[in-house]
N, CA, C and O atoms as a DFTB+ gen file, in Angstrom:
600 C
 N C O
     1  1      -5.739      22.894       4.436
     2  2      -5.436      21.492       4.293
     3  2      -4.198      21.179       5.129
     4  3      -3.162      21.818       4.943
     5  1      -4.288      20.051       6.200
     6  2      -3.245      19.572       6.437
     7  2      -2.396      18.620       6.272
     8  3      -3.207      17.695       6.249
     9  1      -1.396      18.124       6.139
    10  2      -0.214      16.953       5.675
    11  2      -0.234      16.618       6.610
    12  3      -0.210      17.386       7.572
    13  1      -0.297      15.068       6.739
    14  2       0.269      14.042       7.973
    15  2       0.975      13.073       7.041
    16  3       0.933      12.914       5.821
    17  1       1.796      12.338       8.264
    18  2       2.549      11.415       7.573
    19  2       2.974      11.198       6.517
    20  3       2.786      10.017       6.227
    21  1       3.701      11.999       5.405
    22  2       4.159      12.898       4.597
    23  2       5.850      12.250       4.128
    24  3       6.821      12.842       4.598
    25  1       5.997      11.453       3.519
    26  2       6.892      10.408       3.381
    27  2       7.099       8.857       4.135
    28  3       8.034       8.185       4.570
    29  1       5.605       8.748       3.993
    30  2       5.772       7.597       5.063
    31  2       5.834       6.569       3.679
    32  3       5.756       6.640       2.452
    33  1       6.015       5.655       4.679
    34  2       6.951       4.575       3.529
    35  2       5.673       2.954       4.190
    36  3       5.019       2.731       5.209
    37  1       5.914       2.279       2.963
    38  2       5.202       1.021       2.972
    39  2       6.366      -0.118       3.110
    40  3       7.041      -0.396       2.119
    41  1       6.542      -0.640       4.113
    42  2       7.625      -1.621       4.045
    43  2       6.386      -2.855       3.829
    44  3       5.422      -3.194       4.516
    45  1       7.026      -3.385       2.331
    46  2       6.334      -4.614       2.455
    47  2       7.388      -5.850       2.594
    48  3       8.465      -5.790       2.002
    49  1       7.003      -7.086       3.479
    50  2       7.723      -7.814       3.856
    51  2       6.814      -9.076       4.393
    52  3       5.680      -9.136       4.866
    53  1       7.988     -10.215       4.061
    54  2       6.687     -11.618       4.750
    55  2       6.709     -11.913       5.832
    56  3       5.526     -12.248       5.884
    57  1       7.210     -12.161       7.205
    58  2       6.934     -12.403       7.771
    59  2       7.813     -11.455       9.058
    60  3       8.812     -10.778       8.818
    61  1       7.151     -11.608      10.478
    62  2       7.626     -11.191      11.389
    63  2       9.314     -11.203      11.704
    64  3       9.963     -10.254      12.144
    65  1       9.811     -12.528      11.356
    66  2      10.826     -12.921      11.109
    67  2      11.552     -13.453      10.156
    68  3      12.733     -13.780      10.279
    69  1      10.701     -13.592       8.901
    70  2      11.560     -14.195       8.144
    71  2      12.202     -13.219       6.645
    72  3      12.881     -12.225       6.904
    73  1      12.043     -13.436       5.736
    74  2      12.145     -12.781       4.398
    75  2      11.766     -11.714       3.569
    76  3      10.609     -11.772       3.154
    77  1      12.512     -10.664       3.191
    78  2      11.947      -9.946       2.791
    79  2      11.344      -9.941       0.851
    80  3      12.052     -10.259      -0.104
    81  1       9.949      -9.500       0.799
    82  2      10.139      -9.906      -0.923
    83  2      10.863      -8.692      -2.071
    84  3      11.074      -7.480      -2.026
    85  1      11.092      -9.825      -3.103
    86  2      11.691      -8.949      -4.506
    87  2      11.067      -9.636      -5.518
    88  3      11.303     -10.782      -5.901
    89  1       9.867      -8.476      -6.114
    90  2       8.951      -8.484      -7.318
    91  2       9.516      -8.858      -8.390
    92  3       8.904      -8.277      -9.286
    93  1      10.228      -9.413      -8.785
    94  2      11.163      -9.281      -9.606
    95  2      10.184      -9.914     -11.285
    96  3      10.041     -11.002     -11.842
    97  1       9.895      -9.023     -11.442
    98  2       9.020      -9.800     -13.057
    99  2       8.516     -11.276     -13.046
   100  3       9.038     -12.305     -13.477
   101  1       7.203     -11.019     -12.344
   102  2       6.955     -12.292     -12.616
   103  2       7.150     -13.612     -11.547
   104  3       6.394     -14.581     -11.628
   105  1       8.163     -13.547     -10.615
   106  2       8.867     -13.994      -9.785
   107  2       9.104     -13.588      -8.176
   108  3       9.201     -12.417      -7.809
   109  1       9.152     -14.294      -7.623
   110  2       9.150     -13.792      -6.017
   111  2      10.635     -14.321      -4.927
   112  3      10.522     -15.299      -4.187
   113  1      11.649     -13.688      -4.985
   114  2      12.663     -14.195      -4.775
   115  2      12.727     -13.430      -3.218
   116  3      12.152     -12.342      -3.180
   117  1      13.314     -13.858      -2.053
   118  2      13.552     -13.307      -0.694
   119  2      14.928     -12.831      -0.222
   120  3      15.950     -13.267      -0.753
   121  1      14.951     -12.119       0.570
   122  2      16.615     -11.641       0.840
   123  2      16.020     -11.415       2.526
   124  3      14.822     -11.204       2.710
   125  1      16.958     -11.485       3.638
   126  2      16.836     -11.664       4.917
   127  2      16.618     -10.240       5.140
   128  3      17.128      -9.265       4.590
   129  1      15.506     -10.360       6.325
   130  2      15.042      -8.824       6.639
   131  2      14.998      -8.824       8.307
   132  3      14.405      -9.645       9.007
   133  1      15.825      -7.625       8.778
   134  2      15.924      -7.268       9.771
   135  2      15.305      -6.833      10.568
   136  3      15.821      -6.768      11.683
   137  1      13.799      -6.289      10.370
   138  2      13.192      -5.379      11.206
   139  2      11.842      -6.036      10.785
   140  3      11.547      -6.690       9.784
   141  1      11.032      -5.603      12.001
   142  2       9.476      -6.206      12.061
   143  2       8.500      -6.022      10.597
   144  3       8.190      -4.919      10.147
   145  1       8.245      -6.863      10.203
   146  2       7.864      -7.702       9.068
   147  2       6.148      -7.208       8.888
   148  3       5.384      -6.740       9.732
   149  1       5.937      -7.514       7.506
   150  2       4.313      -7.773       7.339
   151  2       4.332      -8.696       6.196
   152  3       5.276      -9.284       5.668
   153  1       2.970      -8.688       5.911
   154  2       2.637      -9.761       4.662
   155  2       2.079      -9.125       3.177
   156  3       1.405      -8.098       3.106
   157  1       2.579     -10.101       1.795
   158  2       1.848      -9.326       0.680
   159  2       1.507     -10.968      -0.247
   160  3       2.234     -11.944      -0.434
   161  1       0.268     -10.710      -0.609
   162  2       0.496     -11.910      -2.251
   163  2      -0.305     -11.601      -3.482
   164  3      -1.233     -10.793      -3.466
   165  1      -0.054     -12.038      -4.188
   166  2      -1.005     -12.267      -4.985
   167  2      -2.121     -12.946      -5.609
   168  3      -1.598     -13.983      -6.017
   169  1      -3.128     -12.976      -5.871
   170  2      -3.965     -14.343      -6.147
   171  2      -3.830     -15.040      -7.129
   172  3      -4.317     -16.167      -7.220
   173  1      -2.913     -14.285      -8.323
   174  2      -3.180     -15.075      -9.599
   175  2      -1.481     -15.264      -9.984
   176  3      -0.731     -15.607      -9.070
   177  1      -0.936     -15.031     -11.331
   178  2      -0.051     -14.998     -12.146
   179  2       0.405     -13.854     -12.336
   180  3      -0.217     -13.741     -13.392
   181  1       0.864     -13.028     -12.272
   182  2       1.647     -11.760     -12.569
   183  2       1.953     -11.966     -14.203
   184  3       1.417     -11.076     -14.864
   185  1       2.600     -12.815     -14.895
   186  2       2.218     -12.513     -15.929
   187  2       1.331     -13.023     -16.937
   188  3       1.630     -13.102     -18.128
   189  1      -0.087     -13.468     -16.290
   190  2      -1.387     -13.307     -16.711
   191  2      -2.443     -12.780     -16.053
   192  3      -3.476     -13.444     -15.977
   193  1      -2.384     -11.896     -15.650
   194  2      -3.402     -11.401     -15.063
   195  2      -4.646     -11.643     -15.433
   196  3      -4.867     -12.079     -16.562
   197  1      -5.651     -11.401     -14.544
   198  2      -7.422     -12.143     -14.915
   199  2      -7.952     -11.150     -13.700
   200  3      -7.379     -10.654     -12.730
   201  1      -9.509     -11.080     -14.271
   202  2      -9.949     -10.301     -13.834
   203  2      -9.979     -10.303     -12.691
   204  3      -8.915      -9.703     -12.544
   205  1     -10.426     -10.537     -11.365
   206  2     -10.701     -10.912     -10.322
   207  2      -9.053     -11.446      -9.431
   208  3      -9.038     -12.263      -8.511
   209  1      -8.026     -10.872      -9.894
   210  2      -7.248     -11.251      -9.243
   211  2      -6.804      -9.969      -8.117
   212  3      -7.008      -8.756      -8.083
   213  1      -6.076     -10.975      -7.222
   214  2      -6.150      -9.218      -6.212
   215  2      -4.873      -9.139      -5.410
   216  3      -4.048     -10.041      -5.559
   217  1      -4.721      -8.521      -4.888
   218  2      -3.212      -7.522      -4.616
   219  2      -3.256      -7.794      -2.939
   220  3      -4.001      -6.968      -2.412
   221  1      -2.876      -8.389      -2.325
   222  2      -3.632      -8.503      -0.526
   223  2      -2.313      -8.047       0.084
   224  3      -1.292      -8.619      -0.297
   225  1      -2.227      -7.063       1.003
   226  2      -1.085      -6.525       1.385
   227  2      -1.283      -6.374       3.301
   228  3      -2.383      -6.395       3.852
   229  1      -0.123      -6.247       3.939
   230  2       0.045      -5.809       5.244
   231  2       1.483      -4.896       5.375
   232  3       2.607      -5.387       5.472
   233  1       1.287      -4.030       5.362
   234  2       2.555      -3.206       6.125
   235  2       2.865      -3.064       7.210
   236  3       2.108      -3.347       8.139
   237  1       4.152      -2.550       7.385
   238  2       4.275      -1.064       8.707
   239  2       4.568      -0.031       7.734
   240  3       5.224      -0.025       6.692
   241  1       3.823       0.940       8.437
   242  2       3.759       2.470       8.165
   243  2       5.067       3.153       8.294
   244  3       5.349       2.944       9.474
   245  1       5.968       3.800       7.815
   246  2       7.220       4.621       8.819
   247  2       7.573       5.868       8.042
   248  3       7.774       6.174       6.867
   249  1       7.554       6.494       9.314
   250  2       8.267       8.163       8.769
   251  2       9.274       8.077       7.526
   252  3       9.722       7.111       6.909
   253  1       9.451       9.408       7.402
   254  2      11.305       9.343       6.348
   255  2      12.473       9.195       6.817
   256  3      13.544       9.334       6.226
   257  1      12.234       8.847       8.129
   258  2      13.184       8.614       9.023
   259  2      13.757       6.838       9.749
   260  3      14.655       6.343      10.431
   261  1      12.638       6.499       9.090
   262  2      12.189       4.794       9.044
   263  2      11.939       4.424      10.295
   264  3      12.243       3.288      10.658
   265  1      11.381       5.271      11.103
   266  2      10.319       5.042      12.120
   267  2       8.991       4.634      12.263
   268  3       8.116       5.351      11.780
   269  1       8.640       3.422      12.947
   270  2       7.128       3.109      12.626
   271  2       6.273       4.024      13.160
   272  3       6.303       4.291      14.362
   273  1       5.363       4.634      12.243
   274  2       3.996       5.570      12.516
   275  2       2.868       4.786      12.797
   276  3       1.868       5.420      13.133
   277  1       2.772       3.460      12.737
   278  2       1.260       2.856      12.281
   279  2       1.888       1.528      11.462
   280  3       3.073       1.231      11.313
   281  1       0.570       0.768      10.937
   282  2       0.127       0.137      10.235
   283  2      -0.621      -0.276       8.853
   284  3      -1.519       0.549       8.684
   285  1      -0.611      -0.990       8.059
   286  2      -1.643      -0.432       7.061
   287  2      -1.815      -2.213       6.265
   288  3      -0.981      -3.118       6.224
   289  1      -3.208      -2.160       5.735
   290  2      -3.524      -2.818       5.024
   291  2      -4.394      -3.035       4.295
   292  3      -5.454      -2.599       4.745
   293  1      -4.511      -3.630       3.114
   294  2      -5.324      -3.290       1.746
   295  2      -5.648      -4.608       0.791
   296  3      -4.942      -5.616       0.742
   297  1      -6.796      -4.395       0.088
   298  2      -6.853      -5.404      -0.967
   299  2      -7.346      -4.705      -1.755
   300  3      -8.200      -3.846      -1.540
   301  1      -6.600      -5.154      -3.297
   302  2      -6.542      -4.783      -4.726
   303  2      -7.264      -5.085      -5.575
   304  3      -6.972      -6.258      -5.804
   305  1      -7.917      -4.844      -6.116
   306  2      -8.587      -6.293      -6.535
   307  2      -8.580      -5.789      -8.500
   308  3      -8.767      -4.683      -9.007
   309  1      -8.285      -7.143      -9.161
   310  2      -8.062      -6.390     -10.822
   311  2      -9.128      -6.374     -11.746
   312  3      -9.644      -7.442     -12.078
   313  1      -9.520      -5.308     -12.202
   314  2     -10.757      -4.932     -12.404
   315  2     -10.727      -4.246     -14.100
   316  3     -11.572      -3.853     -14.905
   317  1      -9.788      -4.332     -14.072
   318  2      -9.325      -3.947     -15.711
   319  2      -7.828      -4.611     -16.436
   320  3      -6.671      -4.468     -16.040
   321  1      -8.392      -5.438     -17.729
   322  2      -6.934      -6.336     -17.739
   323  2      -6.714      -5.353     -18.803
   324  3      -5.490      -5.233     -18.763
   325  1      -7.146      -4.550     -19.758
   326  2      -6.831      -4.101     -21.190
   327  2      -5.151      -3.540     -21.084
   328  3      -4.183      -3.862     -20.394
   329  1      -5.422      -2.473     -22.231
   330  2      -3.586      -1.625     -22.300
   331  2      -3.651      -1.087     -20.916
   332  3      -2.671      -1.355     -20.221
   333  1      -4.283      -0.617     -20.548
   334  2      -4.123      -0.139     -19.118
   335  2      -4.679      -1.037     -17.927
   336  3      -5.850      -0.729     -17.705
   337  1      -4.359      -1.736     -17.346
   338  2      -4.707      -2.167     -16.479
   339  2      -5.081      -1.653     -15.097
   340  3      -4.449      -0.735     -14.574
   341  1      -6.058      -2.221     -14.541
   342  2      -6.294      -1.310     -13.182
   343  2      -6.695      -1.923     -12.565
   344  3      -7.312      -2.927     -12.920
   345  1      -6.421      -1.404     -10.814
   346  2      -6.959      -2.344      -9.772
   347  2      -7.738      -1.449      -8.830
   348  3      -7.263      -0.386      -8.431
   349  1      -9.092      -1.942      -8.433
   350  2      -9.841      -1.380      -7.543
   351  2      -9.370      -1.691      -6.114
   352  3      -9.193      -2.875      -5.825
   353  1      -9.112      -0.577      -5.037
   354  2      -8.599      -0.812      -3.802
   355  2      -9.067      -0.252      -2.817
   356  3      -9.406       0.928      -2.897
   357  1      -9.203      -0.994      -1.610
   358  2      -9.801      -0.603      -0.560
   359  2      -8.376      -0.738       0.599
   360  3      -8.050      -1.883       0.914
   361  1      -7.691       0.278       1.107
   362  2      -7.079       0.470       2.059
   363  2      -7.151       1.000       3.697
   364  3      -7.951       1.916       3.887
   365  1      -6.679       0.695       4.438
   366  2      -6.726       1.302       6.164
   367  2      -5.263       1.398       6.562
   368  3      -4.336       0.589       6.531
   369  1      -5.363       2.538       6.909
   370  2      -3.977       3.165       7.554
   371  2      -4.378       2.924       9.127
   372  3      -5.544       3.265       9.331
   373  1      -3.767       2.468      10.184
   374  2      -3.793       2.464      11.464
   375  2      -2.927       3.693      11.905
   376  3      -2.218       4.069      10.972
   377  1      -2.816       4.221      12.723
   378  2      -1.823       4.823      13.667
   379  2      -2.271       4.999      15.152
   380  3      -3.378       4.469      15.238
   381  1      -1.964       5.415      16.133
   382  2      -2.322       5.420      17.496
   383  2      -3.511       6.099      17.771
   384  3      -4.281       5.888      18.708
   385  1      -3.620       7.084      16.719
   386  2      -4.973       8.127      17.219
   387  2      -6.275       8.089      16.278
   388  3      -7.188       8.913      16.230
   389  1      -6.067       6.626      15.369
   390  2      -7.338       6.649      14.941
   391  2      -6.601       5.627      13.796
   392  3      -5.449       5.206      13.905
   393  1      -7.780       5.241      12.369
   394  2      -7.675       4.400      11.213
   395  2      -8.162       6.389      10.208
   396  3      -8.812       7.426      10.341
   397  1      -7.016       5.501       9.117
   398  2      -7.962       6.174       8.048
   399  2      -8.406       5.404       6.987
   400  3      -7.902       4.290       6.850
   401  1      -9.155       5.740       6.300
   402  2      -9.906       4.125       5.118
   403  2      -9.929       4.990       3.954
   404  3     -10.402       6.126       3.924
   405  1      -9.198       4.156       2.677
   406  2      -9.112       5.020       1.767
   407  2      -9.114       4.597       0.765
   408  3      -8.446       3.573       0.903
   409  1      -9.661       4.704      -1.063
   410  2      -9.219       3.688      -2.040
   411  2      -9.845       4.423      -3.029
   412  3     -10.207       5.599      -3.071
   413  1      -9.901       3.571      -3.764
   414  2     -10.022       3.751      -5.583
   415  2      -9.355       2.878      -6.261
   416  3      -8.794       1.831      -5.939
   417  1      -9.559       3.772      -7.835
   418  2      -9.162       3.260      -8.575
   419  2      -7.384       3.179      -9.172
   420  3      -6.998       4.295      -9.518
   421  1      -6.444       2.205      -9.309
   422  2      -5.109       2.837      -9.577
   423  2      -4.671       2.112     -10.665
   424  3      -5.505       1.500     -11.333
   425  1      -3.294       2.072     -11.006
   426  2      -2.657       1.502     -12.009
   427  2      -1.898       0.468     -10.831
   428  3      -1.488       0.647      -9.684
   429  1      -1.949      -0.676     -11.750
   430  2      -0.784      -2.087     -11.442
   431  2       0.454      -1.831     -10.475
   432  3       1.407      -1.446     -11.153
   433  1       0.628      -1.877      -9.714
   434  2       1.593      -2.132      -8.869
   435  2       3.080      -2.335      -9.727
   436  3       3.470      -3.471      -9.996
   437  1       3.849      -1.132     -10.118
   438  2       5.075      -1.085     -10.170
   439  2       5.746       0.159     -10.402
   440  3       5.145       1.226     -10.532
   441  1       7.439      -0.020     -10.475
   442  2       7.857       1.062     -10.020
   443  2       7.700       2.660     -11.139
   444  3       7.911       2.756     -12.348
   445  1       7.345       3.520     -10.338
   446  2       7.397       4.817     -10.867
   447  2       5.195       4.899     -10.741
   448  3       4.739       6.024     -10.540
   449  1       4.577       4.186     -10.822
   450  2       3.487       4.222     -10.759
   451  2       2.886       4.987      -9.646
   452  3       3.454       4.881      -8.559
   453  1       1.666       5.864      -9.735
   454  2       1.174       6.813      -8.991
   455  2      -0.572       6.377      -8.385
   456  3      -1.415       6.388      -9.282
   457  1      -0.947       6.111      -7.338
   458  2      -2.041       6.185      -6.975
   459  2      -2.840       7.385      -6.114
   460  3      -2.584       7.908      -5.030
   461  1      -3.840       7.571      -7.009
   462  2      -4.798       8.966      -6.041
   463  2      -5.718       8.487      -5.648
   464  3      -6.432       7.747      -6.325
   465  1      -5.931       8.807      -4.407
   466  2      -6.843       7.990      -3.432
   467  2      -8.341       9.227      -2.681
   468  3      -8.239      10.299      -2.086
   469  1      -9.111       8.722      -2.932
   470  2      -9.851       9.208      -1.843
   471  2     -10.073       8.774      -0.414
   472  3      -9.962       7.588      -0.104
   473  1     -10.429       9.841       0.588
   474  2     -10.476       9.369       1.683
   475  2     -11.997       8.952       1.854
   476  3     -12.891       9.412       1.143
   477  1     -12.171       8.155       2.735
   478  2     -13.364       7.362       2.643
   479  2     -14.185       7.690       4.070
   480  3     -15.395       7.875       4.194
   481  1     -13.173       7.706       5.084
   482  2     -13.479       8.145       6.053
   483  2     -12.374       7.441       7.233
   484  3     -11.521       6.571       7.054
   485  1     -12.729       8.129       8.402
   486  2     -11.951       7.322       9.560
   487  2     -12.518       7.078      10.801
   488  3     -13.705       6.776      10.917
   489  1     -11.515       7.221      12.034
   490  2     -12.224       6.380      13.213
   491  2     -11.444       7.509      14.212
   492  3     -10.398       8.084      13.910
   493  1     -11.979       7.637      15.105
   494  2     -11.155       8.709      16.567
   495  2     -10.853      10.102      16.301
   496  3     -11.601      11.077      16.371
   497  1      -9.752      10.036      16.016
   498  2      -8.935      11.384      15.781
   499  2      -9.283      11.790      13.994
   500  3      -9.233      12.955      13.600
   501  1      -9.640      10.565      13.029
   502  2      -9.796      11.169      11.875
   503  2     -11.626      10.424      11.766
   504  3     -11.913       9.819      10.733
   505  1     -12.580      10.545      12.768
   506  2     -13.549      10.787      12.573
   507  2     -14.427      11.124      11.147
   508  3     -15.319      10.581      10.495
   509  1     -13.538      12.468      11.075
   510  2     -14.583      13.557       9.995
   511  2     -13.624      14.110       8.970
   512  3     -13.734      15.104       8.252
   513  1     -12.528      13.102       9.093
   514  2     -11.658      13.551       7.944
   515  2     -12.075      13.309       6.695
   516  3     -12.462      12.167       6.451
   517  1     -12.089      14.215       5.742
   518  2     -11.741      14.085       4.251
   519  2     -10.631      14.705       4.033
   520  3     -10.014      15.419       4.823
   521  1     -10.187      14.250       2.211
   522  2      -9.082      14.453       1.723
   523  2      -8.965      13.228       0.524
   524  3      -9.986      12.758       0.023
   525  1      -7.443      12.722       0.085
   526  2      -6.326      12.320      -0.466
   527  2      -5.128      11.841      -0.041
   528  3      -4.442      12.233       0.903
   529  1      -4.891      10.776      -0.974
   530  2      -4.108       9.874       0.108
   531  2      -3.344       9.511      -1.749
   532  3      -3.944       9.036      -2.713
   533  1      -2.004       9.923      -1.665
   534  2      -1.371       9.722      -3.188
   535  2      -0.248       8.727      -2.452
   536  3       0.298       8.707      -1.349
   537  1      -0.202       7.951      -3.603
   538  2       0.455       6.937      -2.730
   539  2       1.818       6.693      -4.584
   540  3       1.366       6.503      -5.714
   541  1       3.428       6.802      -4.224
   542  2       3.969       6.654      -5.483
   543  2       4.994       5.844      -4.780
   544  3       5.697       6.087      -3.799
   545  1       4.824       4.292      -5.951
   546  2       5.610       3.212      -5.934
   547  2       6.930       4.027      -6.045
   548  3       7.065       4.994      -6.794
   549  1       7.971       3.489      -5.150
   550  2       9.576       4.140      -5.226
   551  2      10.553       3.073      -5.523
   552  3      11.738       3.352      -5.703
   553  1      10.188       2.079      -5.572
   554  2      10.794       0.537      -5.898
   555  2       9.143      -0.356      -5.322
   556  3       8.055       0.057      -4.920
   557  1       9.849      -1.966      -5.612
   558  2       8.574      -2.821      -5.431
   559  2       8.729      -3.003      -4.117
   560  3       7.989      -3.897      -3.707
   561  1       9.447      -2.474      -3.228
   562  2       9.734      -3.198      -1.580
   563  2       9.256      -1.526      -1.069
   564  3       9.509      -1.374       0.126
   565  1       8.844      -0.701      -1.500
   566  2       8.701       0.466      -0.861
   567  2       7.836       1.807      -1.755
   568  3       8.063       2.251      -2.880
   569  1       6.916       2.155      -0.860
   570  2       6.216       3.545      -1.282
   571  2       6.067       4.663      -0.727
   572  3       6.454       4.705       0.441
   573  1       5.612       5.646      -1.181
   574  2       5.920       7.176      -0.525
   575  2       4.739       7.289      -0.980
   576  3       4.289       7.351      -2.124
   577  1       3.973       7.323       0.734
   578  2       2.714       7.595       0.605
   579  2       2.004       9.357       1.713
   580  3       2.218       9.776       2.851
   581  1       1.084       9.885       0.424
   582  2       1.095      11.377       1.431
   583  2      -0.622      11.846       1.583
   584  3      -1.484      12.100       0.742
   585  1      -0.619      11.813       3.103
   586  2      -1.847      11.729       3.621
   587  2      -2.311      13.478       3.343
   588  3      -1.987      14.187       4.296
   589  1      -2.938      14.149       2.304
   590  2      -3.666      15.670       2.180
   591  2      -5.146      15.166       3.108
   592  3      -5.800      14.125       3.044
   593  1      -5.306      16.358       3.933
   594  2      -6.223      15.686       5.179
   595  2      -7.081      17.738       5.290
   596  3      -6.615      18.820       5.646
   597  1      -8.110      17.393       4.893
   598  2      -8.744      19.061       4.697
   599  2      -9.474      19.318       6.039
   600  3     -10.035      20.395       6.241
């Protein structure tokens, strides 16, 4: 099995130039962001969730070094409101030498939360990849996501 991109981080952010977000319960407050931007929202209420609500995200990808590797983007979609809530997800990692496509089932989007992913498949260089793709919330502006690639 090999590791790629192995602390890469999810910068989520709104725009190219403008604001960066803070999840803050319920609430969506901005603080000025310096470096190239992506997009995230939600469809519904955060604190009412309903079934069919969904998680729509755009990143940049970056090393542990906060170098951009790639790209990535995903939709969530909420598929379980009970004590546990859960969201069904379909994700794509970009990088220069191919996409990887990856998803399942996870828990709600917040901090300390863990997603295990299957790989679904890819494009170029990850062709014929299988594997795992664990992805653990580290705050709401950032994740540590680790590509197991067999």
């Amino acid at each position: 099995m090999r590791r790629i991109a192995h602390d890469t981080l999810f910068d989520t952010c709104v725009s190219r130039l403008g604001p960066c977000l803070d999840h803050s319960r319920g609430k969506i407050e901005t603080h000025p962001c310096n470096r190239p931007c992506r997009e995230t929202t939600f469809t519904g209420h955060p604190d009412n969730i309903q079934l069919g609500d969904q998680h729509i995200t755009s990143v940049e990808l970056r090393d542990k070094n906060g170098m951009p590797v790639g790209t990535g983007a995903g939709v969530c979609t909420i598929v379980n409101t009970t004590t546990e809530p859960r969201e069904q997800c379909l994700i794509t990692a970009v990088f220069t030498n191919g996409q990887i496509i990856f998803g399942g089932l996870a828990p709600l989007l917040e901090v300390e939360a863990v997603g295990h992913f299957a790989i679904l498949g890819g494009t170029d260089d990850f062709r014929k990849v299988r594997g795992e793709v664990t992805i653990i919330v580290t705050t709401l502006e950032k994740m540590d996501a680790t590509f197991d690639l067999e």
